[in-house]
N, C-alpha and C positions, 0 to 999 in steps of 0.2 A: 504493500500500500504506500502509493508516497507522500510528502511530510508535507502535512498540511499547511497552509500560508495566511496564518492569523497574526494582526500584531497583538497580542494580548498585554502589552503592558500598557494598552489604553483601553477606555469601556467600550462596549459593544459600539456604544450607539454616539454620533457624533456628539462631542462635549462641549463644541463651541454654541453649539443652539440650545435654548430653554429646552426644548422638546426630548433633544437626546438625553437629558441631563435629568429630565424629567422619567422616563423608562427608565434609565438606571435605576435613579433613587426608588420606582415603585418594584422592583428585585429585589435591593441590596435591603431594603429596609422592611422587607416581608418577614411579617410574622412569624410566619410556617418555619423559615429560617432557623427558630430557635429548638423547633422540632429534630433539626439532623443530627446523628448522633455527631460525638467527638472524631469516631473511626472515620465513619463518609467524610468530615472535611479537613481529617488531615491528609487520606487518598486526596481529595481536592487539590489543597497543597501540592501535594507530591505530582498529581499531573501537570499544575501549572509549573512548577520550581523546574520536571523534566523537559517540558516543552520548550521554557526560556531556556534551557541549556541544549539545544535542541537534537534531543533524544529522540527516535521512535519509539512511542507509545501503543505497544500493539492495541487494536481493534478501536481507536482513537479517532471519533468522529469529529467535525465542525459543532457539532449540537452539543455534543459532550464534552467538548473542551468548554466551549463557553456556559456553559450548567458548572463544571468546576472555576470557572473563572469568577464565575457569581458567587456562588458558596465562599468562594476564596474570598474575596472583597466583604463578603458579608461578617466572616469571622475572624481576619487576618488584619494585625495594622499594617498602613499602605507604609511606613518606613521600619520600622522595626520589624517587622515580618512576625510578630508572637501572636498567639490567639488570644482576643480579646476575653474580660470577664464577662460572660455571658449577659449580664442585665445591662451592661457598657455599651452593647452594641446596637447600632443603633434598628434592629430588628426587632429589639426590645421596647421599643418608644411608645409605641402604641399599646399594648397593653398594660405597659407601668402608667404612662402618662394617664392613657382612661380613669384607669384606678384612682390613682394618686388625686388627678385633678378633679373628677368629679367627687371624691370625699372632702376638699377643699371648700367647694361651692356647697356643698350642701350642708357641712358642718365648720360654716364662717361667722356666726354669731357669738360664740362663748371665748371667751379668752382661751382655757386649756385648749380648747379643739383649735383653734386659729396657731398657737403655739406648735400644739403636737403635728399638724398635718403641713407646715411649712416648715418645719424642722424635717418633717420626713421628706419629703418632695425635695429640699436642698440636699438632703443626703444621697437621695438619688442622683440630682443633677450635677454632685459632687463625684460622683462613680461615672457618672457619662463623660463631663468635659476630662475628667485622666486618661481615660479609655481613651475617647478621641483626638487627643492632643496631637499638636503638628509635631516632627518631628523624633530624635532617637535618644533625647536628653534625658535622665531620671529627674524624677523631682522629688526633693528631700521630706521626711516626715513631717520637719517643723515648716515646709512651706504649705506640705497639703492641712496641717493644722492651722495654719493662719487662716488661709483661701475660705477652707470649711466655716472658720469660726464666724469672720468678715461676711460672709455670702447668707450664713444661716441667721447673724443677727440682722443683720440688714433687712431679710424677709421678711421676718417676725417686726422687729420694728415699724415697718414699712408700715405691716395690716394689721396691728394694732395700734395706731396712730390713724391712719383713713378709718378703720372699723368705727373711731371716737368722734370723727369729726360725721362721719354720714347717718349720725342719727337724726341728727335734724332733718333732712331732706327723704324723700320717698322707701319704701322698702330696696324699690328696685337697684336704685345707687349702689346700697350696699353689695347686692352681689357683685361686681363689678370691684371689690375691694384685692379679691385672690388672685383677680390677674397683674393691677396695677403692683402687688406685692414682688408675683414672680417675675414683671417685666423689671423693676427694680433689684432682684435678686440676681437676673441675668446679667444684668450692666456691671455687677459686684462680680459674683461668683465664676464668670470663664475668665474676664482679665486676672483675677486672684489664682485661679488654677494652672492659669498658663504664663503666669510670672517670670518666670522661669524665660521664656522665648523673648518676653518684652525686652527683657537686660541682657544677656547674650543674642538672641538671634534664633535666626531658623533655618536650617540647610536649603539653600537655593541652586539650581538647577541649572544647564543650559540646554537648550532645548533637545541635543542627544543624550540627555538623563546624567551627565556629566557634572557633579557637585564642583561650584565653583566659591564658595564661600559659605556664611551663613550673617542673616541681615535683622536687622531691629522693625528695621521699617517694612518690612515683608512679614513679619510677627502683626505688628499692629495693625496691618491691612488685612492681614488671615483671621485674628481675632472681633476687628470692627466687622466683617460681612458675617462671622459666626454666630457674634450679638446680635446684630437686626434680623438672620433668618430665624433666630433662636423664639424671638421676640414675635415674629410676624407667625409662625410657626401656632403657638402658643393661642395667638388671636380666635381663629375659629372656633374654638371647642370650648374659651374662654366669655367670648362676647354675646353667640347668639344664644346657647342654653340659657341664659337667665330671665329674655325675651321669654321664651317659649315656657320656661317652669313657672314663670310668674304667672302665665296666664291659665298652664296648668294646676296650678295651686289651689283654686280658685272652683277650678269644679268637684265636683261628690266622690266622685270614686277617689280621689288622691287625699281627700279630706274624711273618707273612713277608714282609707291604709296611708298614713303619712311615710311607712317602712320602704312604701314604689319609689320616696321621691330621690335617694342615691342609687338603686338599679336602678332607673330611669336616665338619670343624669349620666350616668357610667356608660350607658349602652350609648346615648348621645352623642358624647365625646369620644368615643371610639369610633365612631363611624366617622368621626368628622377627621378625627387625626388620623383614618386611613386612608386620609387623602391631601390632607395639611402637612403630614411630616415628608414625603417626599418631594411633594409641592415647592415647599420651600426649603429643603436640603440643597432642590436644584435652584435655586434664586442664585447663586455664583456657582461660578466653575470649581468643582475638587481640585484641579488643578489651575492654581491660580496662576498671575502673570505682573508682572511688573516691570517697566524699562529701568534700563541699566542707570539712565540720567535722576530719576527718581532715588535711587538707593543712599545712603549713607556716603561721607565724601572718601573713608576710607575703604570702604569695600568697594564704589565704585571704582577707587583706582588699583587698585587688585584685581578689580575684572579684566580692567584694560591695558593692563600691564603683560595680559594673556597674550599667546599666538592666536588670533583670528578671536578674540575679545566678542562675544554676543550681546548685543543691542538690548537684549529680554531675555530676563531668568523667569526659571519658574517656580513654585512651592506650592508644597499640602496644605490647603489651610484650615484642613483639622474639621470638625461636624461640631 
């Protein structure tokens, strides 16, 4: 059989367009995903790792390479090559998030619940942005202890502070406090996580996968677009349930089983964030881009100091 002619160390589907970028992300971030055992994807691995070194892979189809290329991507960091913590990943999002966020909104009125379920939800978000972080860097104890500490009060602060001010005004305001919390927790907790990139750098690229340095300013630009899709991500599953429970509240059946109204909220948000979290995964490029002129003044001239010096590097900017 002869050797099939895939480049696989890029996604199936074009990355420069929303659209390609968009199929990937509704793959890589499929639930089912967390169903595969450990064996099937590290075979996955194994056939992508033989392929790039370009082995024949007996009975190694086009279909079947890219079904391991997916798996691969879905459980593999894109620099480090280790298999991520299963809840990290972002195949995980959708059923933690449902959970998590719709217990948020439905138990946002009591101080302990406000406390408990924004403390958990940042502990979540705390396992996600390590998991996903750009780069091959470790990050120390006492930074993931800061990051956590900084990210989880913040939350908490955040929505018990609005929780006090929106008494005065409509019921409805109020729900509207859990996402204001986490859009504020996200602006804390991935820069605090990924600290670490901001003060050294990020390994950057030249467009034949050839590490040319690592940049500050290629950190901050992989971290700002991870915030706003983090954030816009977040929106849907956030904004319009409270619309819809408020006005389901209101009628008989939810008001002789008040127990519907977190299943309810749950099954909501899940539906929503099985199409919000890939949605806006693809809002920027996984592989991002930056010119050379834009970079820091020292690294820029370490680029150009190169043989045949590239105009544009590139980097992971991490989920």
């Amino acid at each position: 059989m002869p050797q099939l002619s895939v480049n696989i160390d890029e996604p199936r589907y074009d990355q420069s367009t929303y659209t390609g970028r968009a199929k990937h992300f509704f793959i890589t971030t499929n639930p089912l995903n967390l169903f595969v055992s450990g064996q099937a994807l590290d075979e996955a691995k194994d056939i992508v790792e033989r392929y790039r070194k370009g082995e024949v892979v007996p009975g190694l189809t086009e279909e079947k390479l890219w079904r391991a290329k997916h798996l691969y991507d879905s459980a593999f960091h894109p620099d480090t090559k280790e298999k991520m913590f299963i809840l990290g990943r972002m195949s995980a999002q959708v059923p933690m998030n449902m959970t998590i966020t719709g217990c948020m909104m439905t138990f946002y009125k009591t101080t302990p619940a406000v406390v408990f379920w924004q403390w958990f939800n940042q502990t979540f978000n705390a396992v996600v942005n390590y998991t996903n972080r750009s780069g091959d860097s470790p990050i120390s104890p006492v930074q993931l202890g800061v990051s956590y500490v900084a990210a989880t009060g913040g939350a908490v602060t955040t929505a018990l502070t609005l929780n006090s001010m929106v008494k005065k005004f409509p019921p409805i305001v109020g729900r509207f406090v859990p996402f204001a919390a986490v859009a504020a927790a996200n602006c804390i907790n991935i820069p605090c996580m990924r600290s670490r990139e901001l003060m050294h750098g990020i390994p950057i690229f030249d467009e034949n996968g050839n590490r040319v340095g690592e940049s500050t300013r290629a950190a901050s630009k992989a971290i700002s677009q991870v915030v706003i899709s983090r954030i816009i991500m977040a929106m849907p599953g956030m904004m319009i349930p409270p619309f819809i429970m408020n006005s389901l509240e209101k009628k008989k059946f939810l008001q002789r089983m008040p127990w519907l109204n977190a299943p309810i909220q749950v099954a909501m948000i899940g539906f929503l964030l099985v199409f919000a979290t890939p949605l806006c995964c693809a809002l920027f490029p996984q592989k991002s881009s930056m010119a050379v002129a834009n970079l820091e003044s020292e690294v820029r001239d370490k680029i150009q100091a190169l043989p045949n010096p590239p105009t544009v590097v590139y980097f992971n900017k991490g989920l």
